[in-house]
C-alpha positions in Angstrom: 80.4 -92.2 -156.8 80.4 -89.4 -159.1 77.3 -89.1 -161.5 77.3 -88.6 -164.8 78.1 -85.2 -166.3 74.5 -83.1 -167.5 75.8 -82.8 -170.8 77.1 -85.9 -173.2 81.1 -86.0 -173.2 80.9 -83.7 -170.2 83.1 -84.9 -167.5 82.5 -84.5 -163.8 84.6 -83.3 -161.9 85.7 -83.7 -157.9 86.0 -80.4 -156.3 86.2 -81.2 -153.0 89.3 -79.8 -150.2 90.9 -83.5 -150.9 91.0 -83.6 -154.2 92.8 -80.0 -154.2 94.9 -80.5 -151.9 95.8 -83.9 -153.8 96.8 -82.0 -156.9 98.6 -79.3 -155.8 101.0 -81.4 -153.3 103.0 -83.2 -156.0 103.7 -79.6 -157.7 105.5 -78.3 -154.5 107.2 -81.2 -154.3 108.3 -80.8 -158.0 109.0 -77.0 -157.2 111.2 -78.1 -154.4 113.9 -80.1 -156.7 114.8 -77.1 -158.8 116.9 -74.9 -156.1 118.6 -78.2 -155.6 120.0 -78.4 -158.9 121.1 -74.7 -159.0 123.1 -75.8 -155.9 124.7 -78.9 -157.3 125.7 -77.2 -160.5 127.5 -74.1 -158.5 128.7 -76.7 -156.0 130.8 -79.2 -158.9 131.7 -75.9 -160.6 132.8 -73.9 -156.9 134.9 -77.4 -156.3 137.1 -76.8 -159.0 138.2 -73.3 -157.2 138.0 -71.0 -159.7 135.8 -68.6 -159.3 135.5 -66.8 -162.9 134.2 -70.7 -163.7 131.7 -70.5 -161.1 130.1 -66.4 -162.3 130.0 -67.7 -165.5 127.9 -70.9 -164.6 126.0 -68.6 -162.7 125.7 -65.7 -165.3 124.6 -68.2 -168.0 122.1 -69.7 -166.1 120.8 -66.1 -164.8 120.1 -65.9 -168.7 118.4 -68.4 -169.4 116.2 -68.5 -165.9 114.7 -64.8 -167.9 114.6 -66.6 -171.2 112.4 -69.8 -170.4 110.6 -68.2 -167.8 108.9 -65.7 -170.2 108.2 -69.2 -172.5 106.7 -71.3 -169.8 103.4 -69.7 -171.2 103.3 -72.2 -173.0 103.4 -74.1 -170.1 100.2 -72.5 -168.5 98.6 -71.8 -172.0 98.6 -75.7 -173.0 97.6 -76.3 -169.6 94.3 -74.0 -169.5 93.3 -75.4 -172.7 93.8 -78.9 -172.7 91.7 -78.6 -169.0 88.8 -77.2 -170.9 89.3 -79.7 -173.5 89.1 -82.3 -170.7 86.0 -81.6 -168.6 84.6 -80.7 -172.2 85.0 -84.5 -172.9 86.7 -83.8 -176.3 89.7 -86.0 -176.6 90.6 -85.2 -180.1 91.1 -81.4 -178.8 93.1 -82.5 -176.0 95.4 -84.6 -178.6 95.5 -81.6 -181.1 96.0 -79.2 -178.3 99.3 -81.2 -177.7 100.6 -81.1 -181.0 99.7 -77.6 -181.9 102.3 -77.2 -178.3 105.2 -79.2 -179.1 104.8 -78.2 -183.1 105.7 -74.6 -181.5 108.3 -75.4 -179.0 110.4 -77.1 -181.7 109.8 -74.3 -184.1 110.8 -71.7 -181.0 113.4 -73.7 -180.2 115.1 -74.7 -183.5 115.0 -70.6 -183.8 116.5 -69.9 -180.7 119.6 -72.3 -181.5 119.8 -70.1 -184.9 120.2 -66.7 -182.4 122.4 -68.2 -180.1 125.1 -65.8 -181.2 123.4 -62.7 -181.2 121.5 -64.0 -177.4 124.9 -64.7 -175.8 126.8 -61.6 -177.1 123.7 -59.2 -176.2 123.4 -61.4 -172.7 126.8 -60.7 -171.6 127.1 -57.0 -172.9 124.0 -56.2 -171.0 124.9 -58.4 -167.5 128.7 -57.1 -167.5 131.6 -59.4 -165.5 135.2 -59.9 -166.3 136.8 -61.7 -169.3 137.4 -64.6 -167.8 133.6 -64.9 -166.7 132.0 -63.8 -169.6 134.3 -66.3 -171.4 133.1 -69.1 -169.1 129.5 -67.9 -169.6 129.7 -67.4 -172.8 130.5 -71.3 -173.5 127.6 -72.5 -171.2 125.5 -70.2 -173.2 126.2 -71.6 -176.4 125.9 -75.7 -175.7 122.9 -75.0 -173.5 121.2 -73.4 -175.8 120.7 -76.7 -177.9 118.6 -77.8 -175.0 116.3 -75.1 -176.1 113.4 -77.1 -178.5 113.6 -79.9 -175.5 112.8 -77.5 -172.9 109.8 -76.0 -174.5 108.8 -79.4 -175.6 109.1 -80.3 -171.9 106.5 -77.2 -171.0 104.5 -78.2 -173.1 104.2 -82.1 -172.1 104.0 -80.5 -168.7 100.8 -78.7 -169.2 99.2 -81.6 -171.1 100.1 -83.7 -168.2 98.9 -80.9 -165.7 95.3 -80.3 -167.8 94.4 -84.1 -167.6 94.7 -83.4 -164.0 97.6 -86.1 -163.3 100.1 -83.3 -161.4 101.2 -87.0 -159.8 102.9 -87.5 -163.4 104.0 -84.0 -163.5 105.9 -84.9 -160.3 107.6 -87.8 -162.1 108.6 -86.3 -164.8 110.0 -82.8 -163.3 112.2 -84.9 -160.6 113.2 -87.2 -163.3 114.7 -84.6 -165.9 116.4 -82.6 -162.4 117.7 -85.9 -160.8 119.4 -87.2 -164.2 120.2 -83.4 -164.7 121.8 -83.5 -161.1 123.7 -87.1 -162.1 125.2 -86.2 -165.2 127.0 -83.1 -164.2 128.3 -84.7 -161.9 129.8 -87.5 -163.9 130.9 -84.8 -166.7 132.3 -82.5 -164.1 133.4 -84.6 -161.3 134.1 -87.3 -163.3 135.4 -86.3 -166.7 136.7 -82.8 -165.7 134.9 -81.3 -168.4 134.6 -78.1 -166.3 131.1 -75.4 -167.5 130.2 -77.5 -170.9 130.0 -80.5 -168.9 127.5 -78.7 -166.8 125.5 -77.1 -169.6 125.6 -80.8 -171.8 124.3 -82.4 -168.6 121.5 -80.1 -168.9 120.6 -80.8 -172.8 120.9 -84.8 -172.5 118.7 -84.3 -169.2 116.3 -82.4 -171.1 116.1 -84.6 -174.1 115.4 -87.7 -171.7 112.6 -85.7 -169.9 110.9 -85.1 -173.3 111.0 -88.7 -174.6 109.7 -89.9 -171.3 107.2 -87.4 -171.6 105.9 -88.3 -174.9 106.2 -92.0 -173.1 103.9 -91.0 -170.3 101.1 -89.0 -172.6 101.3 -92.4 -174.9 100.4 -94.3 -171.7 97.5 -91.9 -170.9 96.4 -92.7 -174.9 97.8 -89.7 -175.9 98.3 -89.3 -179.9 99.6 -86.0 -181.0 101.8 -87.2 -183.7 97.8 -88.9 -185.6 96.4 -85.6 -185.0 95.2 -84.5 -188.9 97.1 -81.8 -190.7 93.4 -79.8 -191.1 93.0 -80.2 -187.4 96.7 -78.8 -186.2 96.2 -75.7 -188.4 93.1 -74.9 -187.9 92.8 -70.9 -188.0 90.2 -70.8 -185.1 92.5 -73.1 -182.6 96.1 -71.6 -183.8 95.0 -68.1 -183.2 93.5 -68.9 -179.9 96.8 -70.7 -179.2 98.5 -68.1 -180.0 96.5 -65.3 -178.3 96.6 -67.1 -174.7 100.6 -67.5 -175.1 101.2 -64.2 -175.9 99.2 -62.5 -173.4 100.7 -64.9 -170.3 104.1 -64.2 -172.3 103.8 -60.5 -171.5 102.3 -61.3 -168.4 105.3 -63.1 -167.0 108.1 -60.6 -169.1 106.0 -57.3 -166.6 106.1 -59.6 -163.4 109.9 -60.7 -164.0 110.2 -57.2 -164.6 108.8 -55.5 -161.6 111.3 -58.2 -159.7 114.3 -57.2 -161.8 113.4 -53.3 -161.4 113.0 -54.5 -157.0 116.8 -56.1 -157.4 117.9 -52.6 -159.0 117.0 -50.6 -157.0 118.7 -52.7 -153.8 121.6 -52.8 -155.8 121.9 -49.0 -156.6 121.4 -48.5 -153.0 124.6 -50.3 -151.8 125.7 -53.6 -151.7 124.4 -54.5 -148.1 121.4 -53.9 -149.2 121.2 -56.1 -152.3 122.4 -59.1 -150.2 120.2 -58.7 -147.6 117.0 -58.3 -150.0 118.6 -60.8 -152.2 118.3 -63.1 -148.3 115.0 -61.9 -147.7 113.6 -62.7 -151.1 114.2 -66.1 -150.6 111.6 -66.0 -147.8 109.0 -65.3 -150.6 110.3 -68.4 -153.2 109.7 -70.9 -150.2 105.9 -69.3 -149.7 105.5 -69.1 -153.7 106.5 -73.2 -153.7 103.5 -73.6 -151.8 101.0 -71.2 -153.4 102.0 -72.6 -157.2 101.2 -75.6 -156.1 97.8 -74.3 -155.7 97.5 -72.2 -158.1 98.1 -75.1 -160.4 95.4 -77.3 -158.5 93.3 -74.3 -159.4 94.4 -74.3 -163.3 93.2 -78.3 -163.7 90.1 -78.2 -161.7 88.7 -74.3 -162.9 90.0 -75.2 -166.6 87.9 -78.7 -166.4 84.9 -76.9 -164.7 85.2 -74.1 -167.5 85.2 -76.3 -170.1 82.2 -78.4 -169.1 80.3 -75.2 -168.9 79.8 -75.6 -165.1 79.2 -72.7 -163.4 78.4 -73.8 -160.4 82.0 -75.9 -160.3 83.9 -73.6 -161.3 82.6 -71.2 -158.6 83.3 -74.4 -156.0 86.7 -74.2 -157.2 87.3 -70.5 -156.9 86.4 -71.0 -153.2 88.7 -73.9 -153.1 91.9 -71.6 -154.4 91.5 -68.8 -152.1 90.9 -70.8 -148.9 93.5 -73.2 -149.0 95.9 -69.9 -150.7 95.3 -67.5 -148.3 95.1 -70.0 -145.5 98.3 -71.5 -146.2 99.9 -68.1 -147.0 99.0 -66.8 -143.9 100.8 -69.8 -141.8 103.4 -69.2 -144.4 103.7 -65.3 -143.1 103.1 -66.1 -139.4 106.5 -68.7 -139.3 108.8 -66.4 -141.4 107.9 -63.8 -138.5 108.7 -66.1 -136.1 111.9 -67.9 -137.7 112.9 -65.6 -140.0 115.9 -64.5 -138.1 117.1 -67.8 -137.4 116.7 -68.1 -141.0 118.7 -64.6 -142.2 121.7 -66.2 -139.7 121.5 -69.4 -141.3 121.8 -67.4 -144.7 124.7 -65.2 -144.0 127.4 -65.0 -141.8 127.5 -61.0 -142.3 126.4 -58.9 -139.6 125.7 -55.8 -141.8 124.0 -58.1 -144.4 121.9 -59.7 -140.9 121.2 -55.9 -139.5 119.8 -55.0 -142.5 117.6 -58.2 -143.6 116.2 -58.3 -139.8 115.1 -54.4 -140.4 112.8 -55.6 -143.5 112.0 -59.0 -142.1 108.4 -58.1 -141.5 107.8 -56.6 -144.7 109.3 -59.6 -146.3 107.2 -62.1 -144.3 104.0 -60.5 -145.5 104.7 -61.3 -149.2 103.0 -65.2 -148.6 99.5 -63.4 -146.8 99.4 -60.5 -149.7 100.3 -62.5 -152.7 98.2 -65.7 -152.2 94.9 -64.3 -153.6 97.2 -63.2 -156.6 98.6 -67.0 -157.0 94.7 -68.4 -156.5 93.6 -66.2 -159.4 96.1 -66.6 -161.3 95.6 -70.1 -161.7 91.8 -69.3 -162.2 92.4 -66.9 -164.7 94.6 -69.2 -166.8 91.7 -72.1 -166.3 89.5 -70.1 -168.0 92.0 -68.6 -170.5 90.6 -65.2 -169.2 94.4 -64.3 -170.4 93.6 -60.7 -171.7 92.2 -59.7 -168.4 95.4 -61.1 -166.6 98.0 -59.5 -168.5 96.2 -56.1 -168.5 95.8 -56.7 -164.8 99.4 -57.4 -164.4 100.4 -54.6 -166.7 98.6 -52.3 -164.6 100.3 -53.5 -161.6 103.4 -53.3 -162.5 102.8 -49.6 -163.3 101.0 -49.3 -159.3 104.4 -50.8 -158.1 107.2 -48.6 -160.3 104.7 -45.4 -159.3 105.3 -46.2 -155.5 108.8 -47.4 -155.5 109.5 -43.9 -157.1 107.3 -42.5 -154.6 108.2 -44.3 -151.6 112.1 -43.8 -152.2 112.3 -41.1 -148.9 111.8 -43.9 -147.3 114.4 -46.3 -148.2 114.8 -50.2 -148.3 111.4 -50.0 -146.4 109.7 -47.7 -149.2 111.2 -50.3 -151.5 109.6 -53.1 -149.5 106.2 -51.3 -149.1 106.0 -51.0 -152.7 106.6 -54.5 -153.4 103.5 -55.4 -150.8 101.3 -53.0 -152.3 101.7 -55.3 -156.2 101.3 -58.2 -154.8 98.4 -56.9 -153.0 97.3 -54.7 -156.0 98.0 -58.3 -158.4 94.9 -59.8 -156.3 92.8 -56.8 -155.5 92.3 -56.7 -159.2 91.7 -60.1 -160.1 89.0 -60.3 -157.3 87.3 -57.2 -158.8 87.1 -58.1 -162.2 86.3 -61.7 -161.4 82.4 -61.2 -161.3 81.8 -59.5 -164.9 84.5 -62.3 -166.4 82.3 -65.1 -164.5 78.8 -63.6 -165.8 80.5 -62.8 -169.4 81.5 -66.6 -169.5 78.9 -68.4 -168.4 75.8 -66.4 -169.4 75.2 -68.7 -172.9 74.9 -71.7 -171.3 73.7 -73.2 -167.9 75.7 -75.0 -165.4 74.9 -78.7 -165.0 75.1 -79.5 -161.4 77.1 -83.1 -161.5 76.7 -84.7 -158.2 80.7 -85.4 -157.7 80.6 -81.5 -157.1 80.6 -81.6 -154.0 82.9 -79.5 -150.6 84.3 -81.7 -147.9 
């Protein structure tokens, strides 16, 4: 039995191997339904056999993969700080927390809808494609985008969900809104032939069920946003922390989507064998990155609790927790893309340049699990703690590491390319596991650590 916290409205918390490895499960699982909408949608749209309809499906959604991916801060921000709220034992944060979230995302949102002309024009200008796709793309663009204030509402029911530790409920709800995603376009597709809007309306009606199912779940959990006082959501103090955290993991995400974009580039200016057979091996990483977010969310709940009880010692327990089972699992992750990986590239593609030229990077690819997974383990620390400046200047000065040896590694080709690639993932970690120390002694040099007995490894 867990004792009670040192502190009153301190809550213990479990770190123990089973209790991480219980948390970060139902996220890869969660992580594992996405690709399979992708598929469905190209797979209703590639059935109707045209295949300007299917670029601009793909096109669209290419756009707004950049555009919600650099929002999901809010996401990971509402996450880290309804955790600390949590093992803090204030409720009424954790409920104000929430509202302050979903008060943004409908204000993002509703201001996202107002730029959907100027966001689709610039999109397709910047991404190029024929008339006839940037026609298609250009209609998914603009009936998707009134999915956008449901989205963000989403992240941010996510990472309350995620904070109160119930990544079990996270599961629910992210293979609920992609199943009823995956149903409708087919019914508006398949069904009623209405060709890309029907895709891109399946995706706002699936989002606006996930959201009221959300606020559903957080009301079982006793969660009360909407009776959170007007004094308390704008309080000065909270909003510009809010704020603060978002925008750093905002810029955080926009250099790391970056340094992937500037990695597809350069593949691409090299020649088109190349950019398929990256574009092969780079799938490698997304299956080792489903494993390590689910850790590195584990490691957001249980560090962000730990940090917000003022428990050093926890905390610490949990920072030992993320890199073991990271590193650990990244390593297997590493060791079977070596030895399936070119079972995999054949399964892939049935081109034998594309399959020459994967199988000559294979290695380098396989590494990316082993080298990333102290990144992913910090990362989830960092955001925990909300030591959010420190992880978007760390990032910023990785991205910088990994342009400077791209440019200097370009003698060598794909494989300079490749190199570079290891050496920010690598760097992303390095970093974080430096600076760790100071932002550990920084943080919990005010207060001592009460040592709750539920602390405990096994």
């Amino acid at each position: 039995m867990a004792a009670e916290a040192a502190r009153p409205g301190v809550r213990a918390i479990q770190a123990t191997h089973r209790r991480f490895v219980t948390l970060a499960v139902p996220m890869m699982l969660s992580h594992v339904t996405t690709p399979l909408l992708g598929l469905v949608d190209a797979t209703v749209i590639g059935r109707l056999g045209d295949a300007a309809l299917l670029g601009g499906v793909a096109l669209g959604a290419v756009v707004f993969d950049f555009l919600f991916w650099a929002f999901g801060a809010l996401r990971m921000g509402t996450a880290g700080l309804t955790a600390q709220a949590y093992g803090g034992g204030d409720d009424h944060e954790i409920d104000a927390t929430l509202a302050r979230a979903l008060v943004a995302a409908a204000l993002v949102g509703l201001v996202l809808i107002g730029l959907q002309g100027p966001l689709a024009t610039s999109a397709l200008a910047l991404m190029g494609g024929s008339d006839a796709v940037a026609g298609a793309a250009h209609t998914y663009i603009t009936i998707r985008i009134f999915a956008a204030p449901f989205t963000l509402a989403n992240f941010a029911i996510l990472g309350s969900v995620i904070g109160r530790a119930r990544t079990d409920l996270g599961l629910l709800l992210q293979v609920g809104i992609n199943c009823l995603n995956i149903l409708l376009a087919l019914v508006f597709v398949g069904w009623l032939h209405w060709g890309v809007a029907g895709v891109a309306a399946a995706t706002v009606l699936a989002e606006m069920a996930g959201a009221g199912l959300g606020l559903m779940v957080l009301r079982h959990l006793g969660a009360r946003p909407w009776a959170v006082p007007r004094a308390a959501l704008l309080e000065a103090g909270a909003l510009k922390r809010m704020v603060a955290v978002n925008v750093d993991i905002m810029v955080r995400t926009v250099a790391l989507v970056g340094a992937f974009a500037f990695f597809t580039a350069q593949g691409a200016r090299s020649s088109d064998t190349l950019l398929a057979a990256n574009a092969v091996l780079y799938n490698l990483f997304l299956i080792g990155s489903y494993f390590l977010d689910g850790f590195a969310t584990a490691a957001e709940q249980l560090g962000g609790q730990a940090f917000g009880g003022r428990d050093g010692a926890g905390f610490r327990k949990v920072v030992r927790l993320a890199l073991i089972w990271s590193v650990g699992v990244g390593c297997i992750v590493s060791l079977a893309a070596l030895a399936g990986g070119g079972a995999f590239i054949d399964l892939v593609t049935t081109n034998e340049a594309v399959r020459a030229a994967a199988r000559q990077d294979l290695v380098f690819a396989a590494l990316t699990p082993a080298l990333g997974a102290a990144a992913f383990a910090f990362d989830g620390i960092y955001i925990g703690a909300t030591w959010t400046r420190a992880m978007r200047n760390l990032m910023l000065a990785a991205f910088a590491l990994f342009i400077a040896a791209a440019l200097l590694l370009r003698p060598l080709g794909n494989d300079g390319l490749w190199l570079a690639m290891l050496l920010f993932l690598a760097g992303r970690g390095f970093g974080q596991a430096a600076l760790y120390p100071s932002l550990l002694r920084r943080s919990f040099a005010a207060a001592p650590s009460p040592e709750p007995k539920a602390l405990q490894m096994s």
